[in-house]
N, C-alpha and C positions, 0 to 999 in steps of 0.2 A: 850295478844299479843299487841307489841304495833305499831302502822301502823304510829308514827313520823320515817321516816330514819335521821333528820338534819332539821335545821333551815335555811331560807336567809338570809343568812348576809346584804342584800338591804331592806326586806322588813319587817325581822323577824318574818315573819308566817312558820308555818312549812313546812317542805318539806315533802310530804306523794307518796304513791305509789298508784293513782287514782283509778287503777284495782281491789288492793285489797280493798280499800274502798268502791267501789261501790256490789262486792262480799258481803262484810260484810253488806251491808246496808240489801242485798237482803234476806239474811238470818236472819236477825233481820226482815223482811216484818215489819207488825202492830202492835207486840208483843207492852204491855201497860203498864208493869212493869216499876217499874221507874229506874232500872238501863237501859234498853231496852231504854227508853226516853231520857235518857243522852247519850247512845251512839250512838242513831240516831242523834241528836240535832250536835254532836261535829260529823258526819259523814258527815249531810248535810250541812254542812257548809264548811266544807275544798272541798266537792265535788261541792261549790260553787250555792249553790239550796236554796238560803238564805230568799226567802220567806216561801217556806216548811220551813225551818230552825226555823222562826221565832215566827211559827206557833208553833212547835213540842215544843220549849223552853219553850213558853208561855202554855203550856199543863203541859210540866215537873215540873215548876214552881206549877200549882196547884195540880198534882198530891203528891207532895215533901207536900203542906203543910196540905194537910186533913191525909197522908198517912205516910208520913216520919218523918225523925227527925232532928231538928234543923240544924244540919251538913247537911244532904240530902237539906234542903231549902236554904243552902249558896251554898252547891253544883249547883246547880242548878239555879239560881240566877246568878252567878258568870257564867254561858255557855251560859244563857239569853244574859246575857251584851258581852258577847264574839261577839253572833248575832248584836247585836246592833254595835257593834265596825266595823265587816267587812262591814254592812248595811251603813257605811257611820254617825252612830249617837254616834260623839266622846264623847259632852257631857256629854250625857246619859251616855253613857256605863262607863266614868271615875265616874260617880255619884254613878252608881250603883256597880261598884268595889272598893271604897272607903267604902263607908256602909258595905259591906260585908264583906271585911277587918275588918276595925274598930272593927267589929261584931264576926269575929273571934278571933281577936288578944282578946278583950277584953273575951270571954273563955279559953283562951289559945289553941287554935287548932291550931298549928304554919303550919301544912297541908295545910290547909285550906286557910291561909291568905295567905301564900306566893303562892298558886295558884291564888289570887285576885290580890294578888302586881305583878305579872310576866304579867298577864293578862293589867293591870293597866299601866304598862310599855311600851305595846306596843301601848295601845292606845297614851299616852303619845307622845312618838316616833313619831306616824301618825299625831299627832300636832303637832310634831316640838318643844314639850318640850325634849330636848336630856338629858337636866339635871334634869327635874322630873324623863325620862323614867332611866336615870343611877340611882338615888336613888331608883326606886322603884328596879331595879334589885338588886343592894344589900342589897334592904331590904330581898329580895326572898333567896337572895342565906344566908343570916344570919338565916331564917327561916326556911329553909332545912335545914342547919345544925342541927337546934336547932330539930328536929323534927326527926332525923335521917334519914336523905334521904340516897339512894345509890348513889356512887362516878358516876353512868350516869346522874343522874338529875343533882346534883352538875356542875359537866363538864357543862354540855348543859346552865345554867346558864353562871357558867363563859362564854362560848360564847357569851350569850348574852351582856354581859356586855363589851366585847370584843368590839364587831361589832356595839357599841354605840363608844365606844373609838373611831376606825375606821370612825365612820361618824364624830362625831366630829371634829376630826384632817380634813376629809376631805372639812368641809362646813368654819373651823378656816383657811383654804389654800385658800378659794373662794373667802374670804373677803379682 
């Protein structure tokens, strides 16, 4: 199930339905499995609880690398830097979705990376690179293709890249 309804075209984080996230969180309680740890990680963060958040990540992180598999530690890696991103740490989090990129693309797991590149993008975006955050989105939405995504990911990309268009034209009017 998935708890995105839409993206902000202002802020490009996702739009969720807070009730049923906090639902889900409650139901997921402690559980320590590390898909359990990703969906807490990406719960407590949209529900804006981003030290818990920060905490859980950096759990899921070592869980992913004694326990999982290469994909599981870019997975997870890659929701880390997500925390770091809404946390306010641009840097970091474009540092650490870059690596993790690179890391994928260079396996071929086109999944994977364009989950870093989209990610990548918005950090992008929240510095005011409109033209890194638009490359990285058509790197994402070239990487769902490639990876066969469904025509809803697909879309939601193209929005995104939309709503870079959109500010652009708008900040190109300001000047």
């Amino acid at each position: 199930m998935s708890y995105i309804e839409g993206y902000d075209t202002d802020t490009l984080r996702e739009i969720v339905n807070l009730g049923e996230c906090q639902e889900r969180l409650d139901e997921i309680g402690p559980q320590r499995s590390l898909p359990a740890l990703l969906e807490r990680v990406w719960l407590l963060k949209v529900l804006d609880e981003l030290d818990e958040a920060l905490a859980v990540s950096e759990q899921s992180v070592r869980v992913a690398r004694m326990a999982g598999t290469r994909k599981d530690v870019l997975r997870a890696r890659i929701l880390h830097a997500t925390v770091l991103h809404w946390r306010g740490a641009l840097g970091a989090a474009d540092h650490e979705l870059t690596t993790c990129a690179d890391e994928a693309e260079g396996q071929n797991w086109a999944g994977i990376a364009a989950f870093a590149y989209q990610h990548r993008a918005k950090v992008r975006f929240d510095g005011d690179d409109l033209e890194g955050a638009r490359v990285d989105f058509k790197r994402t939405l070239f990487l769902r293709q490639e990876a066969g995504a469904s025509e809803t990911e697909l879309q939601s990309t193209l929005l995104l890249i939309d709503a870079i268009d959109r500010h652009r034209a708008r900040v190109q009017l300001a000047i």
